[in-house]
N, C-alpha and C positions, 0 to 999 in steps of 0.2 A: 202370341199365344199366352207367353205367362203374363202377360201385361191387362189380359183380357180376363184370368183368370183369378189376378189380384183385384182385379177391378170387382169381381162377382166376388171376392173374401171380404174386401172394404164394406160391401153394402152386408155380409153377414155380421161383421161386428157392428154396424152400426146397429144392427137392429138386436144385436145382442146387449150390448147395453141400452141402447135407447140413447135421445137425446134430452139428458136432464137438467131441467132449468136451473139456470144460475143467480143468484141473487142478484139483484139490481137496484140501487138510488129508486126510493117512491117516484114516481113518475116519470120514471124512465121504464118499469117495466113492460107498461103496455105497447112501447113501441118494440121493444124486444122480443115482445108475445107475437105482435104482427108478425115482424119479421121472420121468425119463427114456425108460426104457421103457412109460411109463402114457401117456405125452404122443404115443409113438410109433404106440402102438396105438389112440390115437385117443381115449383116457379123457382126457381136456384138464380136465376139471375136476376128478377126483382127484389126477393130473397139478400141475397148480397148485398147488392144496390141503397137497402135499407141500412143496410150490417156497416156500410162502409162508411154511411151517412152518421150515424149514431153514435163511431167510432168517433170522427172528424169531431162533433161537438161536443163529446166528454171524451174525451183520450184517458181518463183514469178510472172510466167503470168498469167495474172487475167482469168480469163472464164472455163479455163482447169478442175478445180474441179466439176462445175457444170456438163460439158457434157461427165467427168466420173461418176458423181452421178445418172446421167438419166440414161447411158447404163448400170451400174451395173443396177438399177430399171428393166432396160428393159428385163434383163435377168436374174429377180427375185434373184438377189444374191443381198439384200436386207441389211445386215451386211457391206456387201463392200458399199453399198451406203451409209449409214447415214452418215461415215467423208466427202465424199465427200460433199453431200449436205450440211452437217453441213458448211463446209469452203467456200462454195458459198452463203449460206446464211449470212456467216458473209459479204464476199463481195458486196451483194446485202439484204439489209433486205426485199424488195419489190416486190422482182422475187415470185409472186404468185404460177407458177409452183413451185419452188423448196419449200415453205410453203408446198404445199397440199402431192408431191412426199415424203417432211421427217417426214412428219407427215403418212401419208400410213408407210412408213419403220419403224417406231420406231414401229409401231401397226402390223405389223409381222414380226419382229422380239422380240416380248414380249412383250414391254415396252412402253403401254397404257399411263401410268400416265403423259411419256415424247410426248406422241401423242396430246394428248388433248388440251394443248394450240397454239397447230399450228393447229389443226382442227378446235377448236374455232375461230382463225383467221381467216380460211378460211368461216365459216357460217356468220360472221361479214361484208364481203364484197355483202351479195348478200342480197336484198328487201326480197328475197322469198327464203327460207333456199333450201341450196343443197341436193338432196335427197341423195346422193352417200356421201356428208360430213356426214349428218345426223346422216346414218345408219353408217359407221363405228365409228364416232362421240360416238354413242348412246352404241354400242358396249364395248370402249374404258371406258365408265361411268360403264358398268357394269361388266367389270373387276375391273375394282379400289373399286366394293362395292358403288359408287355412284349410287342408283337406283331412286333416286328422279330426277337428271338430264339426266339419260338416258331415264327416261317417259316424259321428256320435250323435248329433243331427236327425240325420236319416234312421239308424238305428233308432231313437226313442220315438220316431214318427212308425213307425212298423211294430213296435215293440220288439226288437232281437235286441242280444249282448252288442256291446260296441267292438267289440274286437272279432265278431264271429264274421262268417263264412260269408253270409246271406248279409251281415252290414258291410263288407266289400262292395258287394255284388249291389244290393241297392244304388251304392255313392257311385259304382261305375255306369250305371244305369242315368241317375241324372246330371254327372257329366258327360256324357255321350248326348243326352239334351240340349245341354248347355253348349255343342260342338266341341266339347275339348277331349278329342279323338285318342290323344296318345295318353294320356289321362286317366280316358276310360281302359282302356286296354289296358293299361297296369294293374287296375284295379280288380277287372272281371280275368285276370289270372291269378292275384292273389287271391281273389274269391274260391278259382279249382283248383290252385294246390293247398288249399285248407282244409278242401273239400271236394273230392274228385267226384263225387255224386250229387253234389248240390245242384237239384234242377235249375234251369237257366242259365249257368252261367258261361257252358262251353256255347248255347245260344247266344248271346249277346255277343261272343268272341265271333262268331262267325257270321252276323250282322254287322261288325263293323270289317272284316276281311272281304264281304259282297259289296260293303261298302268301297271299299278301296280297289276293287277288282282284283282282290289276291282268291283268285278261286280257287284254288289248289288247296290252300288253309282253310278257306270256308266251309272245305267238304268237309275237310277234316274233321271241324268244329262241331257242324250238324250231324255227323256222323257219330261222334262223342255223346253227343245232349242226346241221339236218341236212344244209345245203348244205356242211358239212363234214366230215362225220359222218352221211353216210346209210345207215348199216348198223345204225345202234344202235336197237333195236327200242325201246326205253325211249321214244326221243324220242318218237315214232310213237304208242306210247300217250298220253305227258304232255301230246303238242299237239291228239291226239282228245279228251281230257280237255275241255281248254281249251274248243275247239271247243263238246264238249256242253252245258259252262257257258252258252252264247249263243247254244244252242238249233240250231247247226248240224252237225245230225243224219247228212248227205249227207256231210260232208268226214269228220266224227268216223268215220263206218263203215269208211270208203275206210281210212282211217289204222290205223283200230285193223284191218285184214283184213292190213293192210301190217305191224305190228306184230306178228301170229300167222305170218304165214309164216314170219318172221324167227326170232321165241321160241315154240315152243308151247308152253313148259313154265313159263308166269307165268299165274298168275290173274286177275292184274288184269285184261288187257286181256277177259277172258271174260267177265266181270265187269261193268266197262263195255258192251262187246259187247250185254251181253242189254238192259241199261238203255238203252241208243241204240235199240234193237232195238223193245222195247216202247213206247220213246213213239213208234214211227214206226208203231205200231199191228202189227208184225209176232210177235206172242207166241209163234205157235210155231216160229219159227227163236229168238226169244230163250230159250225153253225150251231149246233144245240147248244153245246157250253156256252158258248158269246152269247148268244140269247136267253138262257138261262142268268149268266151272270148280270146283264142288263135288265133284266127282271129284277134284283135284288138292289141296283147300282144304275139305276137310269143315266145318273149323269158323268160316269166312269169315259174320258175320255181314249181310252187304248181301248178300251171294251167298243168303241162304236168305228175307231180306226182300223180295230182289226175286224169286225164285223163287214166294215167297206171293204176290205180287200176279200174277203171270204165269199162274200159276193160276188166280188168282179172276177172271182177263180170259176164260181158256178155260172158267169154269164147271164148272170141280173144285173143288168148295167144302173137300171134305175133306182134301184133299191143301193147298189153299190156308190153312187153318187150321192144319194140322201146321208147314208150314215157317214161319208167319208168330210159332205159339208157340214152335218150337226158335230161331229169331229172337230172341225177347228173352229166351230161356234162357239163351243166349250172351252174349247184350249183358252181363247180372246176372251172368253168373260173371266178365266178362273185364273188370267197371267193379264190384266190390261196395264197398257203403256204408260208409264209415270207421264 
């Protein structure tokens, strides 16, 4: 996910600066102009191919390493980029693209600690911190175990003070991302004892206690976020969740009806809805949720599992086999076998 997400930031910066020509030896530029426009229209590995060649018979024309370090970039083969880049930044220290490009590659290809101060550089040029520097910026800190500057980080990518309430609660939020569970939990309760009303953050706490099967806490939590936060239809689902978990069917209903008033346009809570629905033996009001929420979520794999059984409860066998087989159609396409 964030691999995919950097990959869509690489192609914003590049077209944020553009790719600007480099000076070249007479007669050498027209082959660097080809090559250039093969790389532009999208041919990346004829593109290259050219870049590599050109390299090989002048090894000391300046420009050449840059506009193979952006097309490796371009074609996320991110390893081949760093010498490149590396050897065009020595020739230019000031080519901002190639700062922000080798600073991205060293940060996927592993190697945070070597990221950080070219992403530094880059938050250093602008009044107003780079949201896209920021977050990988902030990232990069909490790899390396810097979590104090990856909540200063997060903080200038939000705009809050770095020591407040809401930059806790941010940094616990995307380590909780990042899986680092116990992490997050220190962080979204230093968030509500700064701030025992700061929305979200007794939710986050009780998103990671659903997480763990600590239900007991989780109520807690969601019970907390709403007496501060009674609008947010989210909770309302996550604490009917909880509820179901423990077989309390009665409160789960209340909650998730409270939930749809609020969002009718989430699946989950229909979702749940039909499964509270049907163990309280009522199929065919759970039949409308399920089908409503498959309305919004075609391809919602619990949504068509539990639709098959809601069926085979009402004694539509065929209908109950259809959904119960497009059920693990779904599963097989959205989990297939390494």
């Amino acid at each position: 996910m964030v691999a995919r997400s950097l990959f869509f930031l690489g192609w914003v910066l590049l077209l944020g600066f553009g790719l600007a020509p480099n000076a070249a030896p007479q007669g050498q530029g027209q082959e660097l102009a080809d090559a250039r426009a093969l790389i532009e229209a999208g041919q990346l590995d004829e593109g290259i191919a050219q870049l590599e060649e050109f390299a090989r018979r002048y090894p000391k024309a300046k420009g050449v390493a840059r506009e193979l370090g952006v097309a490796y970039y371009r074609k996320s083969l991110h390893a081949q980029a760093v010498p490149r880049l590396k050897r065009a930044l020595e020739e230019n220290p000031e080519d901002k693209e190639v700062v922000q490009l080798l600073g991205l590659s060293y940060y996927l290809t592993g190697k945070p600690a070597q990221a950080i101060p070219l992403l530094e550089r880059v938050q250093s040029w602008y009044a107003v911190a780079n949201v896209d520097a920021s977050y990988v910026l902030g990232l990069c800190y909490i790899q390396t175990k810097d979590y104090e500057q990856a909540r200063k980080a997060f903080a200038s990518m939000y705009d809050v003070p770095p020591d407040s309430a809401a930059s806790h609660l941010f940094l616990a939020r995307m380590l909780l991302r990042q899986e680092y569970d116990p992490l997050a939990e220190e962080q979204a309760r230093k968030a509500a004892e700064l701030n025992p009303n700061l929305p979200l953050a007794h939710f986050l706490l009780g998103e990671l206690y659903m997480y763990k099967s600590r239900i007991p806490e989780a109520i807690e939590e969601f019970e907390k976020e709403l007496a501060v936060n009674p609008s947010h239809a989210a909770t309302y689902y996550k604490l009917a969740d909880a509820y179901s978990r423990i077989m309390k069917f009665e409160q789960a209903q209340r909650l998730l009806q409270r939930s749809i008033w609020l969002d009718s346009t989430a699946s989950g809570p229909y979702v749940l809805m039909g499964k509270v629905l049907l163990k309280k033996g009522e199929a065919q009001l759970a039949l409308r949720a399920l089908q409503r929420a498959l309305q919004m979520d075609p391809n919602n794999v619990m949504g068509h599992q539990l639709l098959g059984q809601t069926y085979r409860e009402l004694g539509q066998t065929e209908e109950a086999e259809r959904e119960l087989r497009l059920a693990q159609q779904l599963r097989a396409a959205q989990n297939p076998k390494p």
